[in-house]
C-alpha positions as CSV (number, residue, x, y, z in Angstrom):
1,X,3.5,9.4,-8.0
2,X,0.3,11.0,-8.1
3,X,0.6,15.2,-7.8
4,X,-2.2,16.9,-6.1
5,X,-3.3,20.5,-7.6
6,X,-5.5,23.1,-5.5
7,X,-7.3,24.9,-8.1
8,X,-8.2,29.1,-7.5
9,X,-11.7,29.3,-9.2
10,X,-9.2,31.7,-11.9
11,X,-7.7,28.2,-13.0
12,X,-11.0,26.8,-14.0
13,X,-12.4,29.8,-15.6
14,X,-9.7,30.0,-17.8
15,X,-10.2,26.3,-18.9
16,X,-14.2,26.8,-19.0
17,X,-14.4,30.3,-21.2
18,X,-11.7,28.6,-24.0
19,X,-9.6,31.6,-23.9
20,X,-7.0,29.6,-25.9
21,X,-4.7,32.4,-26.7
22,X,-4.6,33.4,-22.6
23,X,-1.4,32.5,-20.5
24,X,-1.1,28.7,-19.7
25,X,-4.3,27.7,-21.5
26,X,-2.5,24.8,-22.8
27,X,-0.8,23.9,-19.5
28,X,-4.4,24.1,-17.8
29,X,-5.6,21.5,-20.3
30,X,-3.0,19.6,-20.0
31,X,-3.4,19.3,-16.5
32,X,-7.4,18.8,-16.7
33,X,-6.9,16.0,-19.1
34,X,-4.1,14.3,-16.8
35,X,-6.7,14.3,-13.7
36,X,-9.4,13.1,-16.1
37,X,-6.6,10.5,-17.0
38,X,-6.4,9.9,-12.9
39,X,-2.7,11.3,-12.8
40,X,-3.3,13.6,-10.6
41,X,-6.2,15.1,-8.3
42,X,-7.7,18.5,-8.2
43,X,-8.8,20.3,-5.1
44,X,-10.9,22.9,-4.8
45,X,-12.7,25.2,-2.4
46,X,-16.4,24.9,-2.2
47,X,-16.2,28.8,-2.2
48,X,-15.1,29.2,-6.1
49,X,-18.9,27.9,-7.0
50,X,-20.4,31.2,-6.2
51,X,-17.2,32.5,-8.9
52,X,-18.8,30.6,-11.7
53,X,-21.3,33.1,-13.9
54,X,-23.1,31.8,-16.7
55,X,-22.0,33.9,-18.9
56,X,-18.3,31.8,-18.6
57,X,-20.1,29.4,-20.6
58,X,-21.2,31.1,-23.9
59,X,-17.9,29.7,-25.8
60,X,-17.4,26.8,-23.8
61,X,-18.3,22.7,-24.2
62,X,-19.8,23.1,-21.4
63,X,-23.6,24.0,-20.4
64,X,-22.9,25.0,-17.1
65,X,-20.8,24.5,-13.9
66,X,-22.8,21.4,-13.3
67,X,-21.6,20.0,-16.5
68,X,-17.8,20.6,-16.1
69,X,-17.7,18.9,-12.8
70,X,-20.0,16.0,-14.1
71,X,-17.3,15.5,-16.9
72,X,-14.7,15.9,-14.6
73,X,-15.8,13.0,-12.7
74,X,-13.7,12.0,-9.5
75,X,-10.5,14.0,-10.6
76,X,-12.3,17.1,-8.6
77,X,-12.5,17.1,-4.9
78,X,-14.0,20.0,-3.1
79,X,-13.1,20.9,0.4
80,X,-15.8,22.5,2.5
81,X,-14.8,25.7,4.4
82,X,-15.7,24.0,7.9
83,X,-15.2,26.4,11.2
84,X,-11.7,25.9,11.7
85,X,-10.8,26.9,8.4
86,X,-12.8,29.5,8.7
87,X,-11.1,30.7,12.0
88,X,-7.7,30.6,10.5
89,X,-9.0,33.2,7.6
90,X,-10.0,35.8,9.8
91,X,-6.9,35.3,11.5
92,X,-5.2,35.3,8.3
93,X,-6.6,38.3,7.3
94,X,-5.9,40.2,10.3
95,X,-2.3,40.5,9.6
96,X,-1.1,44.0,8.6
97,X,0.9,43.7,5.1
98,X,4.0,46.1,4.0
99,X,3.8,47.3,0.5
100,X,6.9,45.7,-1.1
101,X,7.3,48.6,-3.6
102,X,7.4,51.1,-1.0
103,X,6.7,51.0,2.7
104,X,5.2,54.0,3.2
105,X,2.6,53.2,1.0
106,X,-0.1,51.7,2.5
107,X,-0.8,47.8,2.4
108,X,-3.4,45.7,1.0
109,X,-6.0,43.4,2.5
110,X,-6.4,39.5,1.5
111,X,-10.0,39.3,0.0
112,X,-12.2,37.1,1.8
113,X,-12.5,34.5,-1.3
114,X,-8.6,34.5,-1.7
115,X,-8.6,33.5,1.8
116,X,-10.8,31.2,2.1
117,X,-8.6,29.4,-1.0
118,X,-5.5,30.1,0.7
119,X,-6.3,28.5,4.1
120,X,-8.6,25.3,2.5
121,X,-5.0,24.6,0.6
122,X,-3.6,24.8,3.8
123,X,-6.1,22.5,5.8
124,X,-5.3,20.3,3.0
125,X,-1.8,19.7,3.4
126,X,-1.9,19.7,6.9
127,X,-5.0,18.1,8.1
128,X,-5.9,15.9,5.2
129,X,-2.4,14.8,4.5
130,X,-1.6,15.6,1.3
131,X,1.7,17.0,1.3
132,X,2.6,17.5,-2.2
133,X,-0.2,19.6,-3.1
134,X,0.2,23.1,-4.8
135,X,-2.1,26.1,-4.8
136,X,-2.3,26.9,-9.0
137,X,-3.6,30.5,-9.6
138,X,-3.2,33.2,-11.8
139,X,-4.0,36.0,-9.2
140,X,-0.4,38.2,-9.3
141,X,-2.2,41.4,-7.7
142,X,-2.8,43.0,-11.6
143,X,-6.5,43.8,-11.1
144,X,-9.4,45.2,-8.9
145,X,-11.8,43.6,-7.1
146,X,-14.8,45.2,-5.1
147,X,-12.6,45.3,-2.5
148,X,-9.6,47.1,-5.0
149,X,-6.1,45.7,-4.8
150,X,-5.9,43.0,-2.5
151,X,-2.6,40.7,-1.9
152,X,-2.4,38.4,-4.5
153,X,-2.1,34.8,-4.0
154,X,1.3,34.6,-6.6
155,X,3.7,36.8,-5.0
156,X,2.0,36.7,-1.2
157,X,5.6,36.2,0.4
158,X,6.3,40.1,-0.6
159,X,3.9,41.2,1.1
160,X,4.9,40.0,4.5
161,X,8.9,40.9,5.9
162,X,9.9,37.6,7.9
163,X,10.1,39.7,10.8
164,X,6.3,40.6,10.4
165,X,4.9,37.3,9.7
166,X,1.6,35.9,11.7
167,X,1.7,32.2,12.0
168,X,-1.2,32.2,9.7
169,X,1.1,34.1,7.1
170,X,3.8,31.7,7.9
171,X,1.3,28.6,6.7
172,X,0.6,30.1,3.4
173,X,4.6,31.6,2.9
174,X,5.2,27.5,3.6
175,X,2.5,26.3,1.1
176,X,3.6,25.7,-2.5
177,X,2.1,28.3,-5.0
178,X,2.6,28.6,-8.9
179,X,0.7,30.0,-11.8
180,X,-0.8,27.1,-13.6
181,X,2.7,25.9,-15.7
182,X,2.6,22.1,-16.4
183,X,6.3,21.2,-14.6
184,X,7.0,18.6,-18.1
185,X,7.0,21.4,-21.3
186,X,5.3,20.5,-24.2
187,X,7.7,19.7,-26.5
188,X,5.5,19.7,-30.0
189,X,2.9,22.6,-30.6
190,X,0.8,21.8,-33.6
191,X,3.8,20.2,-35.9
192,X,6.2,23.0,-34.4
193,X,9.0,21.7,-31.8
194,X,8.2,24.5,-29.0
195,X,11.7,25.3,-27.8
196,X,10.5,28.3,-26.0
197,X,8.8,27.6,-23.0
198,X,8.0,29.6,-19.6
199,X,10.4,27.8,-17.3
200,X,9.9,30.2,-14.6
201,X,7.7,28.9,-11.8
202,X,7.1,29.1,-8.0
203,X,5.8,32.4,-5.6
204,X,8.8,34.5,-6.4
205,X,7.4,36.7,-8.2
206,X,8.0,40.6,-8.2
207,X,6.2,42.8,-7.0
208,X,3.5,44.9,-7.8
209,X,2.9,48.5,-6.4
């Protein structure tokens, strides 16, 4: 069966700059060459475009942005962010978050770009039909934006009590989210049997003051 992927514009960076010593550089490849290999699709907001600097591109195989998607072929599919998607992130965004590590700390807001992601995933399992698809970032909260610490997509569910939950906040706390870990491990690294291999995957993760 064919597995659908919702790539944050994190995901691709990662492949494009060739960090190959970063966290699930090899699982990222992995899953570019099994889209390239029509295994599987990979959505993406029209929004992470504006994400991709040209300075991403001083170590990579590729000239530009333009040249990725070109060798990427059909195995990308953006989504435009069309007025009802749109709606749903302002009303996304207008729900109040709990700071998991202490209430009395104040919340975070959901950057606009994050979003935007968040809800396009959405619109894709729900309008489009693609049920299986998951959201793949590596946004766990970690670091600052221009807007500072925003809810991160990986750990989201923290954020928001049950009892709290907008039915926007309910749509995302339904939509599958993972960092970037191929589900199949790579059994040989090199000419070294890798019998050590981050098992640990889903939303669930803990979290961050």
């Amino acid at each position: 069966m064919l597995d659908n992927l919702f790539w944050d514009s994190c995901v691709f960076i990662r492949y494009i700059t060739n960090d190959v010593g970063a966290p699930h550089f090899a699982d990222i490849a992995r899953f570019v060459d099994e889209a390239k290999a029509s295994k599987r699709k990979i959505y993406y907001s029209t929004i992470s475009l504006a994400e991709f600097r040209q300075e991403y591109f001083d170590n990579s195989k590729f000239g530009s942005i333009q040249d990725f998607f070109d060798d990427m072929g059909s195995a990308c599919i953006p989504i435009e962010p069309n007025p009802n998607v749109m709606i749903s992130v302002g009303e996304l965004r207008s729900a109040k978050s709990t700071n998991p590590s202490d209430p009395k700390i104040a919340g975070r807001v959901i950057a606009t770009p994050d979003a935007i992601v968040m809800m396009s995933a959405v619109y894709a399992r729900d309008a489009l039909g693609i049920e299986d698809i998951v959201l793949h970032s590596t946004d766990e909260g970690k670091g600052k934006s221009w807007a500072g610490k925003t809810v991160p997509i990986i750990g989201f569910d923290n954020w928001y009590p049950e009892a709290t939950r907008t039915d926007r906040v309910k749509e995302v706390c339904s939509l599958a989210r993972e960092k970037p870990i191929h589900p199949v491990p790579d059994m040989f690294v090199g000419n070294v049997v890798n019998v050590a291999f981050d098992a640990k995957r889903g939303s669930g993760d803990q979290p961050v003051a």
